[in-house]
Biopython code that builds the backbone (N, CA, C, O; Angstrom):
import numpy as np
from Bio.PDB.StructureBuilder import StructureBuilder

atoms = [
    (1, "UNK", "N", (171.290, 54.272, 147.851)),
    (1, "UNK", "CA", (172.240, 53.202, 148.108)),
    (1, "UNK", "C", (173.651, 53.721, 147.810)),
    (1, "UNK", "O", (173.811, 54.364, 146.773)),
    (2, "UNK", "N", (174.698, 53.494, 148.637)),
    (2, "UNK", "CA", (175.874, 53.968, 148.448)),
    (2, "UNK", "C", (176.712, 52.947, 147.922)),
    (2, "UNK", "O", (176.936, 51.821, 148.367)),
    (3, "UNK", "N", (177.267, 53.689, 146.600)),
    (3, "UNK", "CA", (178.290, 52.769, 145.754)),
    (3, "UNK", "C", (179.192, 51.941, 146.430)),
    (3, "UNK", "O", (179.355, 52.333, 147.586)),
    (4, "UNK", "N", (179.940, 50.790, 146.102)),
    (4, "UNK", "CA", (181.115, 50.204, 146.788)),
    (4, "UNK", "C", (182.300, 51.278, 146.680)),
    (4, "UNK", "O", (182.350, 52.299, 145.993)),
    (5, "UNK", "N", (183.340, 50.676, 147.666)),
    (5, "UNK", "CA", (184.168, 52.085, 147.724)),
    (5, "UNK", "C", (185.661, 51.714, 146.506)),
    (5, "UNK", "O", (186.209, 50.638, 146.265)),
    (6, "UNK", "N", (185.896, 52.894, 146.042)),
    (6, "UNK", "CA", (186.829, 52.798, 145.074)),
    (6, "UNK", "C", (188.354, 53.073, 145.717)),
    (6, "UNK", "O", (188.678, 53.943, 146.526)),
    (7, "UNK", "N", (189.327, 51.856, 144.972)),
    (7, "UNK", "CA", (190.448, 52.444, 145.315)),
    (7, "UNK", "C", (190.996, 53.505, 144.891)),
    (7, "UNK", "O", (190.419, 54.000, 143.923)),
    (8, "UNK", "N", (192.170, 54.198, 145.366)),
    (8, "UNK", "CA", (192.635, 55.313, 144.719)),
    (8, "UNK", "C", (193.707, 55.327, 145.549)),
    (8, "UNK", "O", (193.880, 54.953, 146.709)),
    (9, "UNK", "N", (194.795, 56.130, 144.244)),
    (9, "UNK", "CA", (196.017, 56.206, 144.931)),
    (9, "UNK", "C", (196.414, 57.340, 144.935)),
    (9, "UNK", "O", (195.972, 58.097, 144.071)),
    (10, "UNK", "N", (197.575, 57.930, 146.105)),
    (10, "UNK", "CA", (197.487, 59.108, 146.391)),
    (10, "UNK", "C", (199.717, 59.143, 144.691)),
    (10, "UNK", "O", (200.537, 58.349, 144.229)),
    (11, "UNK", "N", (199.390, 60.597, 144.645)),
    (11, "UNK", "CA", (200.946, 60.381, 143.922)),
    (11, "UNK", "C", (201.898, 61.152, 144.464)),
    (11, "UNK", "O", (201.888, 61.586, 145.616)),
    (12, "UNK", "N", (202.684, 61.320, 143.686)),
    (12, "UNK", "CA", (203.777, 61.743, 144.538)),
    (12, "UNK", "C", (203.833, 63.479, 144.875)),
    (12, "UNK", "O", (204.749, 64.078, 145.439)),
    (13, "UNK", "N", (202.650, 64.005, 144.377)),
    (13, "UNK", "CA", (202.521, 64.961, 144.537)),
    (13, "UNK", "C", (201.336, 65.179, 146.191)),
    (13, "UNK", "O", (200.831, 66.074, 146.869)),
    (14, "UNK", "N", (201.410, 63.834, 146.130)),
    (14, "UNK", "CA", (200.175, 64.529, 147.279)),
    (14, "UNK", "C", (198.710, 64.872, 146.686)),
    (14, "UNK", "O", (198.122, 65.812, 147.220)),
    (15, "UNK", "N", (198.106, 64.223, 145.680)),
    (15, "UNK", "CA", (196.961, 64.291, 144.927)),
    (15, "UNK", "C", (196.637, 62.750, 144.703)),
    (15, "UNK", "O", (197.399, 61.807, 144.491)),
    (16, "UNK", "N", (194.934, 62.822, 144.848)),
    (16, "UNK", "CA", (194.687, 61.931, 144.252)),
    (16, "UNK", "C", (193.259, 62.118, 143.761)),
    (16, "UNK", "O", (192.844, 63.186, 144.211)),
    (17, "UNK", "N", (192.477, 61.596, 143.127)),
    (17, "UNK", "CA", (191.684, 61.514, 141.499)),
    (17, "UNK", "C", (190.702, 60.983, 142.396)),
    (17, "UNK", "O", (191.020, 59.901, 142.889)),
    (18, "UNK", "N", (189.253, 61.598, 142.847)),
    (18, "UNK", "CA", (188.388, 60.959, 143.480)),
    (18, "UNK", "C", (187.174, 60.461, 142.075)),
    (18, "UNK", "O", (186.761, 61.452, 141.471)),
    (19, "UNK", "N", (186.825, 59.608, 141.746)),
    (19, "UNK", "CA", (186.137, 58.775, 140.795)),
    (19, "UNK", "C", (184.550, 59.466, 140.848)),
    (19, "UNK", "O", (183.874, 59.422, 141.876)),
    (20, "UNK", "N", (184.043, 60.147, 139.492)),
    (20, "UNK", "CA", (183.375, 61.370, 139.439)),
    (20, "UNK", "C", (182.003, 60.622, 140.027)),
    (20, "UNK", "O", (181.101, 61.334, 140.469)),
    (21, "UNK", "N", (181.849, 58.978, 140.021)),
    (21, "UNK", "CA", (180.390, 58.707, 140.494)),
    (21, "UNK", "C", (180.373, 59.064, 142.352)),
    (21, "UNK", "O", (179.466, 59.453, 143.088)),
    (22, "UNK", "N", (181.674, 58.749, 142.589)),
    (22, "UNK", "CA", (181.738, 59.170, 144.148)),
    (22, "UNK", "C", (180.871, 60.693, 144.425)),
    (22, "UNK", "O", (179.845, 60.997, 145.035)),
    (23, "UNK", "N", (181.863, 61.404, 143.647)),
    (23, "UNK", "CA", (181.607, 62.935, 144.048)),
    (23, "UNK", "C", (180.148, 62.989, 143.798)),
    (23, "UNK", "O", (179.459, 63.429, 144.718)),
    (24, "UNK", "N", (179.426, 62.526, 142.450)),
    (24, "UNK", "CA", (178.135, 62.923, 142.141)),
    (24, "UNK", "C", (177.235, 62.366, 143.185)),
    (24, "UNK", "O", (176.392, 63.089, 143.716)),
    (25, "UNK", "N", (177.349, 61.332, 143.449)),
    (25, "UNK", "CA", (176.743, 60.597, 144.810)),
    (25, "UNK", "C", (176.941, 61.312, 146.352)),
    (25, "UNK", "O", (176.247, 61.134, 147.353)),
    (26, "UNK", "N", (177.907, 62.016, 146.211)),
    (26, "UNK", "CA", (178.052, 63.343, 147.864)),
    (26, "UNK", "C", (177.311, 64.282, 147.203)),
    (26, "UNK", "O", (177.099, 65.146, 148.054)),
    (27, "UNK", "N", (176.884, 64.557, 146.357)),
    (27, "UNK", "CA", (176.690, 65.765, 145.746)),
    (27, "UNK", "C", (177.424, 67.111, 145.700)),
    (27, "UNK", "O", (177.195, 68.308, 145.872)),
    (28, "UNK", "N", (178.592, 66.146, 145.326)),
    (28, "UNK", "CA", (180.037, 67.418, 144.885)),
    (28, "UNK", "C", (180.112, 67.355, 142.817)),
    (28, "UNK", "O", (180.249, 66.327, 142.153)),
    (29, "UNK", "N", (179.971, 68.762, 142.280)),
    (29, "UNK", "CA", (180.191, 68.631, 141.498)),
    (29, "UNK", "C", (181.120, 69.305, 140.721)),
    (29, "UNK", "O", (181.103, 70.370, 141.338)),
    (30, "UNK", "N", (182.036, 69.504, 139.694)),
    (30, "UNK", "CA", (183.340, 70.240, 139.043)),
    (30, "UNK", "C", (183.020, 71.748, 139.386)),
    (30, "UNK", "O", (182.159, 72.471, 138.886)),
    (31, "UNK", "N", (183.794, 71.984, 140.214)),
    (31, "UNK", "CA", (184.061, 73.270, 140.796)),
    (31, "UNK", "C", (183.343, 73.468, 141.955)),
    (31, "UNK", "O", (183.477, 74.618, 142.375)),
    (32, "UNK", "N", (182.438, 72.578, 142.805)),
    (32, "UNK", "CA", (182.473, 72.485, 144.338)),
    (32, "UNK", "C", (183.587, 73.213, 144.673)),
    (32, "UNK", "O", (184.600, 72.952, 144.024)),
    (33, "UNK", "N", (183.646, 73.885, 145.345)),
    (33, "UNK", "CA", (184.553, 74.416, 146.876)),
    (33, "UNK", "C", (183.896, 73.527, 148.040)),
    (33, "UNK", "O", (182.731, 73.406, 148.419)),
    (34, "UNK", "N", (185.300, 72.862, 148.523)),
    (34, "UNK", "CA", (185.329, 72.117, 149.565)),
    (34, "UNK", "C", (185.874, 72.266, 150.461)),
    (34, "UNK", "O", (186.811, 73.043, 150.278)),
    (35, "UNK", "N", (185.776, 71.819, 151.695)),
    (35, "UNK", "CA", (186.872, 71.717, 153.153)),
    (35, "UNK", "C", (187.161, 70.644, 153.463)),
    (35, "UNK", "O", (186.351, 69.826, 153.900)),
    (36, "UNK", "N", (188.660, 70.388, 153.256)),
    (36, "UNK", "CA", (189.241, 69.271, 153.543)),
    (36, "UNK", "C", (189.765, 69.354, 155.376)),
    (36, "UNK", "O", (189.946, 70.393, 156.011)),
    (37, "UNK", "N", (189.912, 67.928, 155.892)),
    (37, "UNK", "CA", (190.471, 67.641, 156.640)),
    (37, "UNK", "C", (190.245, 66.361, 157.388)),
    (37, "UNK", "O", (189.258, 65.624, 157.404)),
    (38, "UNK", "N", (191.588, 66.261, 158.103)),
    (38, "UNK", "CA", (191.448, 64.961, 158.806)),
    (38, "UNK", "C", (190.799, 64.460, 159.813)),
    (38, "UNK", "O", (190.772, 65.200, 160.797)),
    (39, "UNK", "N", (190.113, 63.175, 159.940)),
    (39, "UNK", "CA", (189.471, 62.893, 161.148)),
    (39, "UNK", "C", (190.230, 61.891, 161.605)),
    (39, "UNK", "O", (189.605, 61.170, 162.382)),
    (40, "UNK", "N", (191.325, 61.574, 161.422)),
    (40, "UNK", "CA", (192.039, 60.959, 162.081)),
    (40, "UNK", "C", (192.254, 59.729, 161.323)),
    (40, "UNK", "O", (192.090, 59.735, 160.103)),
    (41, "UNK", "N", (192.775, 58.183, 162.242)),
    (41, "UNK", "CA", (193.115, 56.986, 161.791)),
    (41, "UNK", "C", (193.129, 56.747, 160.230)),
    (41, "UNK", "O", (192.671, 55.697, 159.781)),
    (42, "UNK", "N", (193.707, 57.819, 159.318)),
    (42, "UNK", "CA", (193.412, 57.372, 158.156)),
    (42, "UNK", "C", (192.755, 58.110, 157.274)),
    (42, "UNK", "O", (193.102, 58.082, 156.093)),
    (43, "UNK", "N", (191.538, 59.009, 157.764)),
    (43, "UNK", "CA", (190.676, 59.134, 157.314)),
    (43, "UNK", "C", (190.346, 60.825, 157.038)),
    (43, "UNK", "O", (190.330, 61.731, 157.871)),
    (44, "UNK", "N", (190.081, 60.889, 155.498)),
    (44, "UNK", "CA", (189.853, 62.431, 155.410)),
    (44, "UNK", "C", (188.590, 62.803, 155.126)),
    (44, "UNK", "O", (187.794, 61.992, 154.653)),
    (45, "UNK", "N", (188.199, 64.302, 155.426)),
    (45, "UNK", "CA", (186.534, 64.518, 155.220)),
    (45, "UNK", "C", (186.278, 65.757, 154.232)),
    (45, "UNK", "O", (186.336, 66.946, 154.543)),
    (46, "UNK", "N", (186.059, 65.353, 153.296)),
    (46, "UNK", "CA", (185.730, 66.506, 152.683)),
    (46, "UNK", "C", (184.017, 67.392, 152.497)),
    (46, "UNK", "O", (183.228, 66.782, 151.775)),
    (47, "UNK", "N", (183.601, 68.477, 152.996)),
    (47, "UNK", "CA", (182.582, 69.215, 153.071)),
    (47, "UNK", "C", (182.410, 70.474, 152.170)),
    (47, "UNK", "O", (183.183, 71.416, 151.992)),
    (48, "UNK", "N", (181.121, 70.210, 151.628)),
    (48, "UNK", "CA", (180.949, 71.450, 150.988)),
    (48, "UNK", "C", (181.142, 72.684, 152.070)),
    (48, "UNK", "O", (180.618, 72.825, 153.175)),
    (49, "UNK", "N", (182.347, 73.773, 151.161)),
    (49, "UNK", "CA", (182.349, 74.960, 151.864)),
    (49, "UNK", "C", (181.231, 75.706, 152.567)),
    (49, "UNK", "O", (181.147, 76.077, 153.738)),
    (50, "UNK", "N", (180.318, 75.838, 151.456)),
    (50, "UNK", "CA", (179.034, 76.347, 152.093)),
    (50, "UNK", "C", (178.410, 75.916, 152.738)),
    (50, "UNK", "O", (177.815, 76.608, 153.564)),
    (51, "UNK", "N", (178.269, 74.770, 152.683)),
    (51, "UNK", "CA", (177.433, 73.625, 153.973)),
    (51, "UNK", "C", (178.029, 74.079, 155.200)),
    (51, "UNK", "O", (177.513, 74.897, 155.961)),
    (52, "UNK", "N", (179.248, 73.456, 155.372)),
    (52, "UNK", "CA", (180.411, 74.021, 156.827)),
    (52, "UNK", "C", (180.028, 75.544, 156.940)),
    (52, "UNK", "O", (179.185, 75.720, 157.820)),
    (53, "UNK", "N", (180.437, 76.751, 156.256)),
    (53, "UNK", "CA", (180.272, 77.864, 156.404)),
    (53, "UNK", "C", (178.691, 78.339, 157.419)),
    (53, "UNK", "O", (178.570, 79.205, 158.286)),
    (54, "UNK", "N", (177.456, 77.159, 156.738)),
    (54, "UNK", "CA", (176.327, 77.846, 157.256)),
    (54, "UNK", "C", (175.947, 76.913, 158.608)),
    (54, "UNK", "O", (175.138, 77.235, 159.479)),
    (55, "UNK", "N", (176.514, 76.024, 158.571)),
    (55, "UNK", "CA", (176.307, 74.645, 159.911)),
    (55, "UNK", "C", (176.959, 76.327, 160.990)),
    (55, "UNK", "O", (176.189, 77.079, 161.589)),
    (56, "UNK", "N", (178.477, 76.486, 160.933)),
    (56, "UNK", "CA", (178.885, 77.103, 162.013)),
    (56, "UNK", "C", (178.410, 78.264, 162.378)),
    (56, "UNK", "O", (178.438, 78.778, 163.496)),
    (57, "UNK", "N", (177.945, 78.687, 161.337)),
    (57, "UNK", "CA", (176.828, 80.227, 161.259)),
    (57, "UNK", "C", (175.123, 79.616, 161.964)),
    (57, "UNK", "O", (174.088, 80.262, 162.128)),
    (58, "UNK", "N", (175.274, 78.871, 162.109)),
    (58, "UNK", "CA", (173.654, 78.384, 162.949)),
    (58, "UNK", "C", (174.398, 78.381, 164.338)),
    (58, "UNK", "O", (173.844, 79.047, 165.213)),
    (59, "UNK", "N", (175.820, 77.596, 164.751)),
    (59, "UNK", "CA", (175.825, 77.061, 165.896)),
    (59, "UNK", "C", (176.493, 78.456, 166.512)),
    (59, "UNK", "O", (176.522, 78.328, 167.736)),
    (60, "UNK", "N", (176.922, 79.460, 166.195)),
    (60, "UNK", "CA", (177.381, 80.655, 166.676)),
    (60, "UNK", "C", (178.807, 80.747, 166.828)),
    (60, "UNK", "O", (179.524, 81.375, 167.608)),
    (61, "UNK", "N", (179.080, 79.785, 165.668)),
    (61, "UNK", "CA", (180.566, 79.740, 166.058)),
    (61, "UNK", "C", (181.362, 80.045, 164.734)),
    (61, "UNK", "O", (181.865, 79.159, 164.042)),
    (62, "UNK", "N", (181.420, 81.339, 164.465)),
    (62, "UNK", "CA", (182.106, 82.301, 163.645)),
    (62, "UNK", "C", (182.597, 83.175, 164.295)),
    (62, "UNK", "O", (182.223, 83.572, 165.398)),
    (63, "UNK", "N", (183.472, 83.542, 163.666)),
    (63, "UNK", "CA", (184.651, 84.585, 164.467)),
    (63, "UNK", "C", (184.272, 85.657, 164.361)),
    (63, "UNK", "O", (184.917, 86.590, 164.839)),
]
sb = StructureBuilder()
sb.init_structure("model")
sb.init_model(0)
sb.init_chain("A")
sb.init_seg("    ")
for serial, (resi, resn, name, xyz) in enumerate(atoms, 1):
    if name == "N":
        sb.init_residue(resn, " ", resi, " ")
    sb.init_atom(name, np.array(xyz, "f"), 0.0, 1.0, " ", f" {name:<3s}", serial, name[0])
structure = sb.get_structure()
């Protein structure tokens, strides 16, 4: 079951504090390497590096 979603605010640095039950629930944990980016309207996606790394290494699409 997926938690309700938490607010969060971004600061003036351009950071913001994702709430550690979130991450443990993606199964991101302190010191994950991630890939950030946008999917648009709003919305950002963050992926385990290695996950992404081996998805594009199946589909043949590494450089």
């Amino acid at each position: 079951m997926l938690r309700e979603p938490s607010e969060v605010e971004i600061d003036e640095n351009g950071r913001a504090e994702i709430p550690m039950g979130i991450l443990v629930e993606a199964g991101l944990t302190p010191g994950t390497r991630v890939l950030a980016y946008s999917a648009g309207d709003g919305r950002i996606v963050l992926r385990r590096a290695d996950d992404a790394l081996a998805e594009l290494a199946e589909t043949g699409n590494l450089s």
